[in-house]
C-alpha positions in Angstrom: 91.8 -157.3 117.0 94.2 -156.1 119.4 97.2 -154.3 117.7 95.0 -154.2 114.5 92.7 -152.4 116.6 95.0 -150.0 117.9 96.5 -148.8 114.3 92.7 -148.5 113.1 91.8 -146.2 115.7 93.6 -143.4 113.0 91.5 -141.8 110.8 94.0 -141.9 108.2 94.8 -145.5 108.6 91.4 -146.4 108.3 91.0 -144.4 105.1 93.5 -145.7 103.5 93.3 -149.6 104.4 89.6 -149.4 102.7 90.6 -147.9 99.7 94.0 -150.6 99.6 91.4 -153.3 100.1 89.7 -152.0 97.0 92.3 -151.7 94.8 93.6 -154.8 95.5 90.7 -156.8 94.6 90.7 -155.0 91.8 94.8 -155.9 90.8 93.6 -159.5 91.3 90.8 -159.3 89.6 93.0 -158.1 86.3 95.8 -160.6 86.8 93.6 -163.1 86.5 91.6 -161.6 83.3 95.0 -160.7 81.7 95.8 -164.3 82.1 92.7 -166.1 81.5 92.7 -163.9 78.0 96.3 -164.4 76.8 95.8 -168.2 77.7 92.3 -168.7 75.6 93.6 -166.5 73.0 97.2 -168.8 72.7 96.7 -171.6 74.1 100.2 -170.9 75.7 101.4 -170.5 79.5 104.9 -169.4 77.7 102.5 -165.9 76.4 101.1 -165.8 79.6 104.1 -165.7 81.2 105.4 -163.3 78.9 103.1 -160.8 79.6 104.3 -160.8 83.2 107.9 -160.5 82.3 106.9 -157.4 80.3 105.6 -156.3 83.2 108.3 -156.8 85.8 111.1 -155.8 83.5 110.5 -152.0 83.9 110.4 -152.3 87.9 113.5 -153.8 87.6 115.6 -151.6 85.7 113.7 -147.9 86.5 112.5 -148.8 90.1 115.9 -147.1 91.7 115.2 -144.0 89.3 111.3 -144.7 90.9 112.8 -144.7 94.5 114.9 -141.4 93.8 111.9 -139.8 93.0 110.0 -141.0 96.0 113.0 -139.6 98.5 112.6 -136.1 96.9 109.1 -135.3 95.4 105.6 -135.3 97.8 104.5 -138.7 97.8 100.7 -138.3 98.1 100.7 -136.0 94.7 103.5 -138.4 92.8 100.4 -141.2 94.1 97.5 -139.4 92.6 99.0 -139.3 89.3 100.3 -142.6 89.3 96.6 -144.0 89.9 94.7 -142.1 87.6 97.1 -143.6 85.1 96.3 -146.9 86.4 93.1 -146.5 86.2 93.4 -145.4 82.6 95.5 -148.6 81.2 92.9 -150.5 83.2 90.3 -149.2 81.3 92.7 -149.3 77.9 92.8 -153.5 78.4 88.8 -153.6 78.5 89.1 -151.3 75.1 91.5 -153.5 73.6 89.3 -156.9 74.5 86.2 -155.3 73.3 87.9 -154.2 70.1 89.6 -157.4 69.8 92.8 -155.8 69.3 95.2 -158.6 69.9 98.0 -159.5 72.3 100.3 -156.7 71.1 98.3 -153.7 72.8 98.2 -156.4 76.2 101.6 -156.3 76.0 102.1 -152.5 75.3 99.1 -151.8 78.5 101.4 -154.3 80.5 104.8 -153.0 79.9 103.2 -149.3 80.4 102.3 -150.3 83.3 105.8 -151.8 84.5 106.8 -148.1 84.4 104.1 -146.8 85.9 105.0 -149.2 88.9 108.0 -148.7 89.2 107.2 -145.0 90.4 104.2 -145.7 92.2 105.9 -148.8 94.4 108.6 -146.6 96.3 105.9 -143.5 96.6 103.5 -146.3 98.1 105.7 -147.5 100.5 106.9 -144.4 101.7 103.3 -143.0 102.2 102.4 -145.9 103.9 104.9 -145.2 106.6 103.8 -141.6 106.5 100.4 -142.8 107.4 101.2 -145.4 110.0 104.1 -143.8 111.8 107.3 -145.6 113.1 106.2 -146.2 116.2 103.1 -148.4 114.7 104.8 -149.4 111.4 105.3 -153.1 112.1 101.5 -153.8 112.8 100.3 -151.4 110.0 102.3 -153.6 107.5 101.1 -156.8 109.2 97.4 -154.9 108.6 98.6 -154.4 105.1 99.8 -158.1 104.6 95.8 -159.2 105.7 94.2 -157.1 103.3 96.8 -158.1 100.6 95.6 -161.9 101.6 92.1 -161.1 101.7 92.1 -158.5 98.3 93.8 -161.5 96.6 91.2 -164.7 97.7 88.1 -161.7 97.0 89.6 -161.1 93.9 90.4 -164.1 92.6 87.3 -165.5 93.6 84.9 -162.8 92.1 87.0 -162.8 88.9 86.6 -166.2 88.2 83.0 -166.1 88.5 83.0 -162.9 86.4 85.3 -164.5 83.9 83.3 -167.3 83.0 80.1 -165.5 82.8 81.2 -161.8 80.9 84.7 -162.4 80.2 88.1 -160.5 81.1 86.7 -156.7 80.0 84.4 -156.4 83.4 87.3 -157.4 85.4 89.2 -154.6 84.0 86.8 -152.1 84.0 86.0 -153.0 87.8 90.0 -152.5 88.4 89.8 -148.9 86.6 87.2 -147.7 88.9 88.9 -149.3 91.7 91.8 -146.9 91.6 89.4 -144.2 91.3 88.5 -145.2 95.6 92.5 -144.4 96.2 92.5 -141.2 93.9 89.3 -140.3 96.6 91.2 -141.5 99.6 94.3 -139.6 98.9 92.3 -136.6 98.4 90.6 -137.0 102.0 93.6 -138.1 103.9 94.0 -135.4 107.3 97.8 -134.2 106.0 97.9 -132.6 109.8 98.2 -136.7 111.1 100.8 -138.0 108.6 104.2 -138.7 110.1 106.8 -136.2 107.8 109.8 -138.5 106.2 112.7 -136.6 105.9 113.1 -135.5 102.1 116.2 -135.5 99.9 117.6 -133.0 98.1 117.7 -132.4 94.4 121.1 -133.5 93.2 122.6 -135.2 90.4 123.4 -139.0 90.9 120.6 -139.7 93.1 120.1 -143.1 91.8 123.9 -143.7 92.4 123.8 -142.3 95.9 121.1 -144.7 97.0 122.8 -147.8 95.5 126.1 -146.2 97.6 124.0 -145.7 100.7 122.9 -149.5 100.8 126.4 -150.8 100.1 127.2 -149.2 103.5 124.5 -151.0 105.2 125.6 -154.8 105.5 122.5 -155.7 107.8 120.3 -154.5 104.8 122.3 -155.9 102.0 122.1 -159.1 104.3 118.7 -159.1 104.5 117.4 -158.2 100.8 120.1 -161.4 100.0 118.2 -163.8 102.4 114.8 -162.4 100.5 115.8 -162.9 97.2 116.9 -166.5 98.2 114.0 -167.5 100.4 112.0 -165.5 97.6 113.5 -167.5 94.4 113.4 -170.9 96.0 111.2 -171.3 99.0 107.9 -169.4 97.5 107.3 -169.6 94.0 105.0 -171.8 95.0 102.1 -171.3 92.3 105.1 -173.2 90.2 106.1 -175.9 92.6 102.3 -176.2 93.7 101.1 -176.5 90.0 103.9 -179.1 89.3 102.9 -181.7 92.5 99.2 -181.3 91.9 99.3 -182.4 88.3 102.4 -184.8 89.0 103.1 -187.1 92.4 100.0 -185.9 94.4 97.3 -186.5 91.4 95.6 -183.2 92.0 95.0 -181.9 88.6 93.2 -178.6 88.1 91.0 -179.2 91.0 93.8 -179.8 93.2 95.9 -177.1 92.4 92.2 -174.6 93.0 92.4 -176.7 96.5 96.4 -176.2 97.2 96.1 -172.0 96.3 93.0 -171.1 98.4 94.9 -173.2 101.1 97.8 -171.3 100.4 96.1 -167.7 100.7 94.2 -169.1 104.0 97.6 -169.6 105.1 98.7 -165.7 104.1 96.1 -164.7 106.3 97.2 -166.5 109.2 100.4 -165.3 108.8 99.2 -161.4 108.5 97.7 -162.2 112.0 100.3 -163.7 113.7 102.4 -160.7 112.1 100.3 -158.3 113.8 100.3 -159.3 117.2 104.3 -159.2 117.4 105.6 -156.7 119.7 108.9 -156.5 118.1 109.5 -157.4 113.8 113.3 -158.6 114.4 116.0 -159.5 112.2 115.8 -162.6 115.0 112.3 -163.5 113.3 113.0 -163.4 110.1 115.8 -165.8 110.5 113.7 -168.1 112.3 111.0 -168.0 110.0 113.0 -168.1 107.1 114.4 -171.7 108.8 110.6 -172.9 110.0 109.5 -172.1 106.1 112.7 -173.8 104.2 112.5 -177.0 106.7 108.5 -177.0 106.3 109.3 -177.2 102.3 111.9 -179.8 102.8 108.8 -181.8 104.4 106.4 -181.4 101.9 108.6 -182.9 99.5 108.1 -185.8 101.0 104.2 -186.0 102.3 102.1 -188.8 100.3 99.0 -187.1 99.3 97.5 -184.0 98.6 95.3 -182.8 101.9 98.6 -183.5 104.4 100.8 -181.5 101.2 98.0 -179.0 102.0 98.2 -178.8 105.7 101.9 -178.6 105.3 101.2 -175.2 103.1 99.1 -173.1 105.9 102.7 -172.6 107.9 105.0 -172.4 105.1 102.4 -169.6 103.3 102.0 -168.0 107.3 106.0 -167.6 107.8 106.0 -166.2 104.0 104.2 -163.2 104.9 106.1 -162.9 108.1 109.0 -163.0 106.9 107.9 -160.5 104.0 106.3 -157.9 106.5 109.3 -158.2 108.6 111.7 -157.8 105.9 109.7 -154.4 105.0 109.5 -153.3 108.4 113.6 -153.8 108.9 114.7 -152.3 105.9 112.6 -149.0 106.9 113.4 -148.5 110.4 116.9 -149.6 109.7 117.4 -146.6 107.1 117.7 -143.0 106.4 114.2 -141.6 106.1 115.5 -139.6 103.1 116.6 -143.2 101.5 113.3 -145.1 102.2 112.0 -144.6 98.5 115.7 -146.1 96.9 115.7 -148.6 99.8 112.2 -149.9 99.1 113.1 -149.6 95.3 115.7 -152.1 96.2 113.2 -154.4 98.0 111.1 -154.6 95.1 113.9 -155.0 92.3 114.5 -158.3 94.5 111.2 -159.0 94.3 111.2 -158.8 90.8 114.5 -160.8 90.4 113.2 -163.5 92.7 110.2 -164.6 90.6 112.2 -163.9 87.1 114.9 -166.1 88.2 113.2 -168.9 90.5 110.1 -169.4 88.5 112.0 -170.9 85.7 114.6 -172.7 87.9 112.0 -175.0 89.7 110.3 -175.3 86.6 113.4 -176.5 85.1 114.0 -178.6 88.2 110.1 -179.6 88.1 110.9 -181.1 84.7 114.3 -182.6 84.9 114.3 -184.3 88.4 110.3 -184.1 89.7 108.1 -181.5 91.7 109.4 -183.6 95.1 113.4 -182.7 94.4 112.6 -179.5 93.2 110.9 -179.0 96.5 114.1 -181.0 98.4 116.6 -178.7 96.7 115.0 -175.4 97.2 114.4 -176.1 100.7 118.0 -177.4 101.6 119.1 -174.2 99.7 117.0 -171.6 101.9 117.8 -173.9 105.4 121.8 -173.3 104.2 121.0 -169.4 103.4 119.0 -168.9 107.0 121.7 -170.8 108.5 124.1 -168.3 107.1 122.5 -165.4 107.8 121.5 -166.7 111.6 125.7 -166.4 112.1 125.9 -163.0 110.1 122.6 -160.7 110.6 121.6 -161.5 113.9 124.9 -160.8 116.0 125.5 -157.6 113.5 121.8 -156.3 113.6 120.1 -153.0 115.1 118.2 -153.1 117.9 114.6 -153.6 117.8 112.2 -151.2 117.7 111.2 -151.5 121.7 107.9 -153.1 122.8 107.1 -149.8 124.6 107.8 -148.2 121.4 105.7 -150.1 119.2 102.5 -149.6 121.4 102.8 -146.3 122.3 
């Protein structure tokens, strides 16, 4: 496993990669019930996507207040509350199915939990690099990306099989109990072997100082602007992959099954490749970012559905390269007191990236085809690496040293 190997040799590492792996079945397992039930119950992708929107909106307007909160409280006890509440709204959406309450409480659980997110994504970065340490950061998010990849395809797969057979209430109630395993973990984690992150002090405007902070940083700012481009037009791919299986490629359902476990296989790739970097660069992000858009430009243009396939496995392995090195930058680039606004600010781009590029190549999709949607996006991300090649690169810290990284 080589640098995986190295980072699992930590108790605490171990620890808490098994109880991740857990929950994030779990988180799949749910996505897919929520959205199997609005859809059967509707008949409508609009609900379905609704209930995701209620979702996102609360990370993206109280994630900084979130990230404030991470910089200045402990993490691991902001964590343990934020799970058992998860745990509880999991268990709240079996309730509600069993008691056939409608889509109103779905959409009350969801958007409860948007703000229960938006606290608990800042505190779960941050501990994550408490648990990993600088010096092994990198490969511990590369470590993160795989289980991520494999949590999702175990997930997926074991709710769908669960879905048809019991319906969306075991899936939930499997998720609540899932959270349960990182309540346990964070409980048993050796405190002595986490790497302290500076903390920041109780003043008023924190929120505002963060969003100051970053608007000094122009290699960050760069950065989170390359994401939310690359991320709103090079990979919202369960839109553009949906929209060439049932259109040019012929696909249908079946296909799209085909084109989205090809897709994760590619993730995990990528998570691998990740991990054996000595160095996560602004250099390789760049390139990535440029191998991913020109890779979409080309699969615009493929003829059938298994070489539109093949083309997916590097486009979906330089996604999560570039997203683990994205992480790692923004962290080691930053204040150790700003980490929780920084990695707010990571995930409010996230949130912007799907809210805003979703509906654009589905617009796109509709008005000029699946393949120019595919053209356009990719020509856009090639022009946005290109620019940030000039911009990020020459301005850039230096990377974390090889040495470093493996000591």
């Amino acid at each position: 496993m080589g640098r995986f190997g190295e980072v699992l040799r930590q108790y605490n590492v171990r620890l808490w990669a098994g109880a991740d792996l857990v929950s994030v079945t779990g988180t799949w397992m749910q996505v897919l019930g929520v959205n199997w039930y609005v859809l059967q119950v509707t008949g409508s992708s609009t609900r379905m996507g609704l209930a995701m929107l209620v979702q996102a909106l609360p990370v993206l307007l109280l994630g900084p207040y979130g990230g404030a909160l991470a910089d200045r409280l402990p993490v691991r006890r902001i964590l343990v509350v934020t799970q058992v509440l998860h745990a509880v709204l999991a268990a709240a959406l079996a309730l509600a199915v069993f008691a056939d309450a409608g889509l109103w409480a779905i959409y009350a659980v969801a958007a409860v939990s948007g703000v229960v997110s938006a606290v608990d994504g800042p505190a779960l970065g941050r501990f994550g690099g408490m648990v990993a340490g600088p010096a092994r950061l990198g490969t511990a998010l590369a470590f993160g990306s795989l289980i991520h990849s494999t949590g999702r395809i175990v997930g997926m797969a074991a709710g769908g099989v669960l879905v048809a057979s019991f319906g969306p209430a075991p899936l939930f109630l499997w998720n609540a109990v899932s959270f349960a395993g990182v309540v346990v973990a964070l409980l048993r984690v050796r405190v002595a072997d986490l790497h302290p992150l500076a903390a920041a002090p109780r003043e008023a405007g924190a929120v505002r100082a963060g969003f100051a902070y970053l608007l000094r940083q122009p290699v960050v700012l760069g950065t989170l602007a390359l994401s939310f481009v690359l991320g709103s037009l090079g990979r919202n791919y369960q839109v553009t992959m949906a929209a060439m299986s049932d259109g040019p490629l012929a696909g249908g359902a079946a296909g799209y099954g085909l084109l989205s476990a090809v897709f994760a296989a590619g993730t995990v790739l990528g998570a691998l490749v990740a991990g054996q970097r000595a160095e996560l660069t602004t250099r390789l992000l760049v390139g990535a970012g440029l191998l991913a858009s020109a890779l979409q430009v080309v699969a615009a243009f493929v003829p059938g559905l298994w070489a539109f396939a093949l083309v997916l496995v590097p486009i979906a392995a330089a996604a999560v390269l570039l997203d683990t090195t994205v992480s790692a930058r923004v962290q080691l680039d930053t204040r150790e007191d700003m980490r929780g606004r920084v990695l707010a600010a990571v995930g409010v781009v996230g949130s912007l990236s799907g809210m805003v590029g979703a509906p654009l190549l589905g617009w796109l999709s509709e008005v000029a085809g699946p393949r120019a949607a595919l053209a356009i996006g990719g020509a856009v991300c090639l022009a946005a690496c290109g620019l940030a090649g000039a911009r990020l690169v020459r301005r850039s810290e230096p990377a974390v040293p090889a040495a470093l990284a493996t000591a």
